[in-house]
N, C-alpha and C positions, 0 to 999 in steps of 0.2 A: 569369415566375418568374426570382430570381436578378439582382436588380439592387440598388444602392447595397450591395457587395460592402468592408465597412471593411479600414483600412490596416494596425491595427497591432494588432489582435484574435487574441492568440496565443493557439491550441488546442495541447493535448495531439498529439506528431505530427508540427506540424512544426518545421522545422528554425530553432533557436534562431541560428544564422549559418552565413553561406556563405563560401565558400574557395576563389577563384578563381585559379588556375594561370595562366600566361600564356607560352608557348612559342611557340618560329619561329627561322626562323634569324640571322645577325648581318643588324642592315641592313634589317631591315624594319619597325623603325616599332615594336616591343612598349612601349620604355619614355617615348615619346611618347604613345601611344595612354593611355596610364595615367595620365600628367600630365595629359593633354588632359582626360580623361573626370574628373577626381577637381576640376581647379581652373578648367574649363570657358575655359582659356586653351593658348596654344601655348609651347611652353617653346623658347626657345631655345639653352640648354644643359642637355642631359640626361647625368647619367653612363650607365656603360653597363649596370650592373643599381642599381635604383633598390629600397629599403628596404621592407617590406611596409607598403602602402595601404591605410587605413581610410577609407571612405566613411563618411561619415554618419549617422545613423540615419534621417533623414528625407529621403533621397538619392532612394528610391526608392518607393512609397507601399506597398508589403507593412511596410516598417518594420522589415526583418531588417537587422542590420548585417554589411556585407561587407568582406572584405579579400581585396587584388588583391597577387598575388604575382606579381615581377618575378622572371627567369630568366634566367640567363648561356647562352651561346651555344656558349662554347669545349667543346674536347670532354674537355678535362681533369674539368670541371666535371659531368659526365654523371651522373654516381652522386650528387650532392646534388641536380640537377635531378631526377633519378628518387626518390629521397626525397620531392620537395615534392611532384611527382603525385601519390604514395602517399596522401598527406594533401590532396586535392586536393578538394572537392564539383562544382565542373566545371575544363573546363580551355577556354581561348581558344588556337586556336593560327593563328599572323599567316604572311602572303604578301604580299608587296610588287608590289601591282600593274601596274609600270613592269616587274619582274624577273620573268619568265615560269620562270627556274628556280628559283624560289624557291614557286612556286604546283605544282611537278611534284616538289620536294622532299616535298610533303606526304605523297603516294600511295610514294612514294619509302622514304621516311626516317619522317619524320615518327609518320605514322600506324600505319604496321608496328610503329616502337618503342612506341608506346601497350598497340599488343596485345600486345607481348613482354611489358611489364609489366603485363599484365592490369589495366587502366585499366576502369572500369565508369561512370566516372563521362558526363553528356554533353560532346558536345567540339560548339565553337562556332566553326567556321573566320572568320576575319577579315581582309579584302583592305585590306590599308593602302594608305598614301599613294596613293591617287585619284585628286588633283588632280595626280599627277605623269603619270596613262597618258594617253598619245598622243591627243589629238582623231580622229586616221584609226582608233585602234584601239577602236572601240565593241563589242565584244564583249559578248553577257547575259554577265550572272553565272550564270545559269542555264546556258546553253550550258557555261560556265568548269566549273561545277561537277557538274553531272548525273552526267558519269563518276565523277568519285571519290565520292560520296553514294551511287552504285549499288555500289559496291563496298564502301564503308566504310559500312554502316548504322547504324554509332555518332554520326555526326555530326547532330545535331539542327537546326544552321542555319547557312545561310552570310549574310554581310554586309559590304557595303564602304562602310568610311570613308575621315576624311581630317582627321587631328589638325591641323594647318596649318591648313585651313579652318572645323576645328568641325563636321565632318560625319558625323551618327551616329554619336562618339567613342563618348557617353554607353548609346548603345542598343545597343552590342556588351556591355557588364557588363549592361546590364537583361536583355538574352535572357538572358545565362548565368546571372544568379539566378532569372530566371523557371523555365528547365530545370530548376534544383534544387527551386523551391517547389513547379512545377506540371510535374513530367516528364509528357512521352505514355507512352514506354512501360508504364509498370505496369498503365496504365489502356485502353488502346487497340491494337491489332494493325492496321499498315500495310497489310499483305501483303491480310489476310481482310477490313480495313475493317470489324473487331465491335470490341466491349467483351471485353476480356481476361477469364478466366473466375472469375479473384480478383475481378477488381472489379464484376462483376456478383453474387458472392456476396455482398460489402459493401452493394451498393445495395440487393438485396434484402433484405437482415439489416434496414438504413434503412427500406425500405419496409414490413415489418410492423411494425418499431418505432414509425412514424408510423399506422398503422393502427389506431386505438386502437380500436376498435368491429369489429377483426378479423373484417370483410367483405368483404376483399378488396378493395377500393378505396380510396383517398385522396378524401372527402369536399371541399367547400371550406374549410370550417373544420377538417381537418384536414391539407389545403394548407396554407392561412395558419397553423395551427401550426409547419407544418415550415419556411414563408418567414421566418416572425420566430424562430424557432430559430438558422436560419444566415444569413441576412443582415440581422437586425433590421428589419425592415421590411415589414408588412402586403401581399399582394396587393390593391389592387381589384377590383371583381365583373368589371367588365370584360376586366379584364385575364388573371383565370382563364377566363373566356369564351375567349381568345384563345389559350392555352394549351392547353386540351381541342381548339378549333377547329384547332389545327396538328395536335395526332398525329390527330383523327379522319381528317384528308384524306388523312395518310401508312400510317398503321396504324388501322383502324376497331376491331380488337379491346382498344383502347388505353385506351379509354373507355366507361364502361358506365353504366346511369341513375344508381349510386350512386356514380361521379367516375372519376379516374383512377387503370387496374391496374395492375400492377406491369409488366406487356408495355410500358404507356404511358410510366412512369417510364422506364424503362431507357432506351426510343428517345429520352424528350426528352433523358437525359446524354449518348448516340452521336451526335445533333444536337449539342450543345452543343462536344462535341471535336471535331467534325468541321469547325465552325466557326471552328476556335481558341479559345475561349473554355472552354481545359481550367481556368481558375481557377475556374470553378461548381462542377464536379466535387469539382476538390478543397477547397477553400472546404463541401463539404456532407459529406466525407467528414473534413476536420479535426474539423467538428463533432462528430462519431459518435466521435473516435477514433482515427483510423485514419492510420499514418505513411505511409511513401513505398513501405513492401512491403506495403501495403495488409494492415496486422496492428495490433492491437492496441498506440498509443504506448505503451512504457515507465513512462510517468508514472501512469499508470492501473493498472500491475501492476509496483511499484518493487520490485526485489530483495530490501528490507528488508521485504516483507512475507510473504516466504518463508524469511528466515534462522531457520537451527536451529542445534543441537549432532546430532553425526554419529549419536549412537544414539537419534535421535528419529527418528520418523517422521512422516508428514503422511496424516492421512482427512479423508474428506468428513462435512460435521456434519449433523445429522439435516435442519435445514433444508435445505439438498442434496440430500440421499438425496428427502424429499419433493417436491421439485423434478422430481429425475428421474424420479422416478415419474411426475409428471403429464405429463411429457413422452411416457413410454413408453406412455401409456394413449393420447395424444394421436396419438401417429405408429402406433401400434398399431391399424390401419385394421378388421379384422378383430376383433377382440379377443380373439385365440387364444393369447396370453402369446407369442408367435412374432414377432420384430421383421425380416422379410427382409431380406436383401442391402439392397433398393431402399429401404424404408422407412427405414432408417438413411443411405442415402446424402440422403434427402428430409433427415432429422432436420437432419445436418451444411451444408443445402445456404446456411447461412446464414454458414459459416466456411471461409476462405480453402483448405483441401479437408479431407478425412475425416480424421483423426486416425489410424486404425483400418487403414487400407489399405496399411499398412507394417510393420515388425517394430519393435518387440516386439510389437505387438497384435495383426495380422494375425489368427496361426494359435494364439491365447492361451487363447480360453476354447472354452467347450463348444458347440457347434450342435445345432440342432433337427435332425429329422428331412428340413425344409425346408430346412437348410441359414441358418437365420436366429438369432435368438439370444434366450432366455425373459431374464426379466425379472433372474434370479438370475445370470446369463451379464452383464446389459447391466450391470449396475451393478459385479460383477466387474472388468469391463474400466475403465469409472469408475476403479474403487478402486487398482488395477493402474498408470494413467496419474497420479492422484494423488499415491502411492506413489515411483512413479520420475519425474516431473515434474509437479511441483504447481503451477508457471506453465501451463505448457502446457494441465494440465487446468482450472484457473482460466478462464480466456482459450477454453476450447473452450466451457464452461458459457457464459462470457456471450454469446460467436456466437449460441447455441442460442437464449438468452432469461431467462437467470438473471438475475431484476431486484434482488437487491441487495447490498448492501457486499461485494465481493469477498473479505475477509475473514471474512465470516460464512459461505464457504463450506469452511472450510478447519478445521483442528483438528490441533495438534501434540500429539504423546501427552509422557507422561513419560520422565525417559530410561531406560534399559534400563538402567544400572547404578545407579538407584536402584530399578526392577521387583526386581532381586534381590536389595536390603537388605530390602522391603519382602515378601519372598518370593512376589511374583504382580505379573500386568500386568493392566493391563487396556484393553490392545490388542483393537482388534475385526478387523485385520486384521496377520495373521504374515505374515512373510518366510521359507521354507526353499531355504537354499542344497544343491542334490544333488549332491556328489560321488561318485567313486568311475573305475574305469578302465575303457578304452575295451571295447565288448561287454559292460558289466558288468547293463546292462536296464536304464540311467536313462531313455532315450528311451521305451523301450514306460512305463515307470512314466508318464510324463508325458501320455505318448497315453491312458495309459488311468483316469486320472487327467479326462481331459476326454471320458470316456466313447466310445471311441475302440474297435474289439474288436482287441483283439492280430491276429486275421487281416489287417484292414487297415492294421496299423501296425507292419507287421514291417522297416524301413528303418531305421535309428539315423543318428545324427548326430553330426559333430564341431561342430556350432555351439554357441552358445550360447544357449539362448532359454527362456520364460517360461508356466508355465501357471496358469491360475490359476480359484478354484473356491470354490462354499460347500459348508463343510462341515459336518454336524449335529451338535451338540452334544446328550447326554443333558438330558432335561428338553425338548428343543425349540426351542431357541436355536441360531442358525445365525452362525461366523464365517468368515470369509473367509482363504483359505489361498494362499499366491503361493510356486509351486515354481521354482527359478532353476535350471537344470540346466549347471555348471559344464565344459565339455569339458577332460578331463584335462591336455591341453597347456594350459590355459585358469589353470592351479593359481599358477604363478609370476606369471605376469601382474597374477593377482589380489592378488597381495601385494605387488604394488610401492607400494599405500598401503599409509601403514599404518593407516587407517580403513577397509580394505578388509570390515571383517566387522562395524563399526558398524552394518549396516545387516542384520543377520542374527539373525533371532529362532532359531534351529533348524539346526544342519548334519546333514546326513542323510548316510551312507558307503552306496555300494549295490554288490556284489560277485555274483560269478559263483557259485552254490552248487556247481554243479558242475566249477569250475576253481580251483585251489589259488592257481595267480601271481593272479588276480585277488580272490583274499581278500586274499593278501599285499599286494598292489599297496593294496587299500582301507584295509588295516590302517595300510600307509604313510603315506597320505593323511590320516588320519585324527590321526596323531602330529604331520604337517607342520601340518597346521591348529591344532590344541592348542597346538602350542609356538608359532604366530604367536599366536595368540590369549592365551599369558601373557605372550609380550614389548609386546602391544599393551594389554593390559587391556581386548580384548572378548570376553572368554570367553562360549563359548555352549553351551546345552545340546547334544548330538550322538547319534545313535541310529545302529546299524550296522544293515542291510538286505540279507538273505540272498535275494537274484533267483533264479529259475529253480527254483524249489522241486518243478515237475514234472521235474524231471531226477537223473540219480544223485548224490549228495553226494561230494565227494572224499573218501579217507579221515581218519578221524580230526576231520573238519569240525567237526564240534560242539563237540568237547573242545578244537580250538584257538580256536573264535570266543567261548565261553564264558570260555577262560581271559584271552582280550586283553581283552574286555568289563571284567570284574573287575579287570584289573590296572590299568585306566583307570577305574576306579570309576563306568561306566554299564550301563544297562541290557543283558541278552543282545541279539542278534541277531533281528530281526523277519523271518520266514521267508515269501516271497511267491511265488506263482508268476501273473503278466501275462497269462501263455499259458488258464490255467485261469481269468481271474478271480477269486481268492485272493488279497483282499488284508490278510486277518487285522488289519482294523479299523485295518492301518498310519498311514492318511489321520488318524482320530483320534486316534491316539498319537501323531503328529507334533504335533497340536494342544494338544493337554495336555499335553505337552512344553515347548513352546513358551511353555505360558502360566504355568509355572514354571519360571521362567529361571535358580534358584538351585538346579536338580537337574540330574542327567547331566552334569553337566560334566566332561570327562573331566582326567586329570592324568595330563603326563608326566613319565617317572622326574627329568627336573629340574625338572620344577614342586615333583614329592614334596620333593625335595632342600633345594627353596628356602625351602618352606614351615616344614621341619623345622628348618631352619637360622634362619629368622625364631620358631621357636617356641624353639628354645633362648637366641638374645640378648631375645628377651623375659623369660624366665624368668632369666636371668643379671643384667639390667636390672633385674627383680623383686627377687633377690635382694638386689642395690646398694643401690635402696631399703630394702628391711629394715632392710638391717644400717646402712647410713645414718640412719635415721630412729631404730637403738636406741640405736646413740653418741648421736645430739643427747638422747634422752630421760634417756640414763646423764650425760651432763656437767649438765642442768637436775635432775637427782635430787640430783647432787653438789652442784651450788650451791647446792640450798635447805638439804642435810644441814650444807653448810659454813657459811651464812648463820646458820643454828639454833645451830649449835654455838658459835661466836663471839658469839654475843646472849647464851646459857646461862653463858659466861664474866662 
């Protein structure tokens, strides 16, 4: 497997050119080495930093084009050298092998300053002028080097030339583009001597993609599918004979009557690095996709395929949704609408790790009793990751196995300030931002919202986080509700866009029933937001939420939540109590709220102000015209009267 590997066969992934750095100290041979290597001759006058060096295209047989960047020495110069690393894809850094302080600068100086500037990229130590060390001093390189490679494990290879002679000038740049097309790390762990646990998720994701008759094994002919996929080039019988014959010796569960498992695939790519022949790897993993963070290339999920305007939103299209489905039924072992912990970690195990295993989604939707998640929960979470990152969820769908046009997965709705010329959305999945101050019960609302019992969800939170859930619609229709629970300190921050509320079908105010500063405090919230919302023109509908309903009402409660409701022209106050499970059908009124975006919108006294003020130069404007339009029709009465009159003569 993995032979006649072409030169200039660019996949999606990798790297369109390389950008090699070249540091060391004065004196050791950097801008010789670059002469040497580019014009395959000895320069006998080199200045002392030399112009950036374009090799080729056909320099090297990957067929990437490279340019070698020459560095000054002096220390003036420090902060432009440190710039050019920044933009560096690897970096060469030189030691004059005659100058043993120059080989101790490295551990020294050199390498430390790498890590100060957080350098990520590999670094390619290079022992110049060769032909100048002493015949008595035969020293390995290895010996030379072993200490500082044990200490510095960024360093990917050492090598000594000798520009004057011609000696492996050229194959100090090949390593260092090699590092960049074909790095070990992403793919390979030194220490444990495995496959990193990204790139075993990729090869697997490979290996049921090649698996077309998904029976767990790699056939021949669907070997020689996958050999003329990535390397253009048919296996012979023999030769797959030889292939199977090596993992059976090493690993017997490798190979089964019906070809080779996915156990076998992996060991022959851990063989193959192990070997040095990481260009197989990556060579099979361009093919798929897949860049240097072993993620899906860019090219494949190009930003322009997710651009919107800020009051749109992004869902999954019915093709999708059915997708998921068959996935859920698929990984749904049991068939008890119950997706476990494990069975979703199975689902995922095809993408670079779980999506889910982090905040926002973490602790977002509802859990079974088991602790796993029903079918209405999985897709939730879907719709949730969509929602707030529609690459992301893109890109997780195709891990998975979503086989087509990435585009066909996705659906921009309309924007929300034409939902409310049109008087209705027809959004299948809302956005509610919850406000309101601290102890005011947005957390228990949230907890209990994902089915949670007030007993075990009596902790609140200053964070900010996400719940999200279907909810029933009269008739039988079920749409999808995403509560955003805003922590009070959380208010200004949010407004430093000003598209900050773009993305909000519904604000919801939630207050203390039994605490007056925290009506106040909601009341407050509730005008800060309004009046961002008419300086920004994303007014939203807003509904105020009376918490703790099992407790005593401050006095007078009603009569002030009643009169603010009215003076902001929305609906009274929704009265809930967490504790009792009481939630006076809130969840639905949120929803119907939401899907008439040109109701409850509240107005403050200088929204009123502005309005009124825009309705009187209208009607002043009005006037203008009138009496405008009655002069033009009095001077055309007059001329025809004048006309007539002078004929009549």
């Amino acid at each position: 497997m993995a032979k006649n590997i072409p030169g200039a066969d660019y996949c999606p992934g990798s790297p369109k050119s390389v950008r090699i750095v070249v540091l060391g100290d004065k004196g050791t041979g950097k801008s010789s080495l670059i002469v040497a290597a580019a014009t395959d001759s000895f320069p006998p006058n080199v200045p002392p930093v030399l112009p950036d060096t374009k090799l080729p295209i056909e320099f090297f047989p990957d067929g990437i084009p490279v340019t070698i960047v020459d560095t000054s020495s002096r220390p003036e110069d420090r902060d432009r050298v440190a710039e050019e690393v920044r933009h560096a894809d690897a970096v060469v850094l030189t030691y004059a092998c005659d100058r043993s302080e120059t080989l101790e600068r490295l551990s020294t100086y050199w390498l430390p300053e790498l890590r100060r500037l957080e350098v990520k990229v590999p670094i390619i130590v290079a022992g110049c002028k060769l032909d100048f060390r002493e015949n008595n001093n035969q020293v390995s390189l290895e010996q030379v080097m072993s200490p500082i490679m044990q200490q510095f494990r960024e360093i990917e290879t050492c090598i000594e030339c000798s520009a004057l002679k011609q000696l492996q000038a050229q194959e100090v740049f090949y390593y260092a583009q090699k590092t960049v097309l074909h790095p070990t790390a992403p793919l390979f762990d030194q220490e444990s001597q495995a496959l990193k646990p990204r790139c075993v998720r990729a090869l697997k994701r490979i290996f049921i993609l090649c698996d077309h008759d998904r029976d767990g094994a790699l056939s021949e002919a669907e070997l020689n599918d996958f050999q003329v996929k990535c390397f253009h080039a048919p296996l012979q019988p023999s030769e797959i004979e030889g292939v199977k014959r090596v993992v059976q010796e090493k690993l017997p569960e490798g190979v089964n009557e019906r070809g080779l498992t996915v156990t076998g695939f992996l060991f022959l790519h851990a063989l193959f690095i192990e070997k040095g022949r990481l260009e197989t790897t990556w060579t099979v993993l361009r093919k798929f996709g897949y860049n240097n963070d072993i993620r899906l290339a860019e090219e494949l999920l190009p930003p322009s395929l997710f651009k919107r305007m800020p009051d749109q939103s992004v869902e999954l299209t019915n093709v999708a949704i059915e997708f998921l489905k068959g996935m859920y039924m698929l990984f749904d072992d049991d068939e008890d609408n119950n997706l476990r912990p494990q069975e979703i970690e199975d689902l995922f195990s095809t993408a670079p790790e779980s999506p889910w295993k982090e905040a926002p989604y973490e602790d977002a939707a509802e859990k079974t009793a088991l602790g796993g998640l029903s079918f209405d929960a999985f897709l939730s979470l879907w719709s949730l990751m969509t929602l707030l990152e529609p690459a992301r969820s893109v890109e997780n769908l195709i891990y998975i196995g979503f086989p087509g046009d990435p585009a066909s997965a996705i659906r921009f709705t309309r924007r929300r300030r034409l939902d409310r010329k049109k008087q209705q959305s027809e959004r299948k999945i809302f956005q509610c931002f919850v406000f309101g101050p601290n102890n005011a019960g947005k957390s228990a609302l949230l907890n209990c919202y994902l089915g949670r019992s007030y007993a075990d969800n009596q902790g609140s939170t200053t964070d900010e986080r996400y719940a999200v859930n279907m909810v029933d619609e009269s008739g039988g229709a079920k749409k999808t509700l995403i509560m955003r629970e805003i922590p009070e300190d959380g208010v200004q921050g949010l407004f430093s866009s000003k598209e900050s509320l773009a993305a909000c079908d519904i604000a919801v105010f939630v207050y203390d029933s039994s605490d007056e500063s925290s009506f106040k405090r909601a009341t407050e919230l509730l005008v800060e937001v309004a009046t961002y919302a008419e300086a920004t023109g994303y007014e939203v509908p807003c509904l105020m939420v009376s918490a703790k309903d099992d407790l005593d009402s401050f006095p007078i409660s009603i009569q002030e939540s009643t009169r603010v409701t009215q003076d902001m022209g929305i609906e009274p106050p929704v009265s809930i109590s967490s504790k009792l499970g009481d939630f006076n059908n809130l969840f639905r009124k949120i929803l119907t709220a939401a899907q008439h975006p040109h109701l409850s919108i509240p107005e403050t006294e200088a929204g009123k102000s502005r309005k009124h003020y825009n309705r009187l130069m209208n009607r002043s404007l009005m006037a203008v015209s009138i009496g405008a339009a009655a002069v033009v029709v009095g001077l055309a009465a007059y001329r025809v009267y004048a006309t007539r009159k002078s004929s009549s003569a």
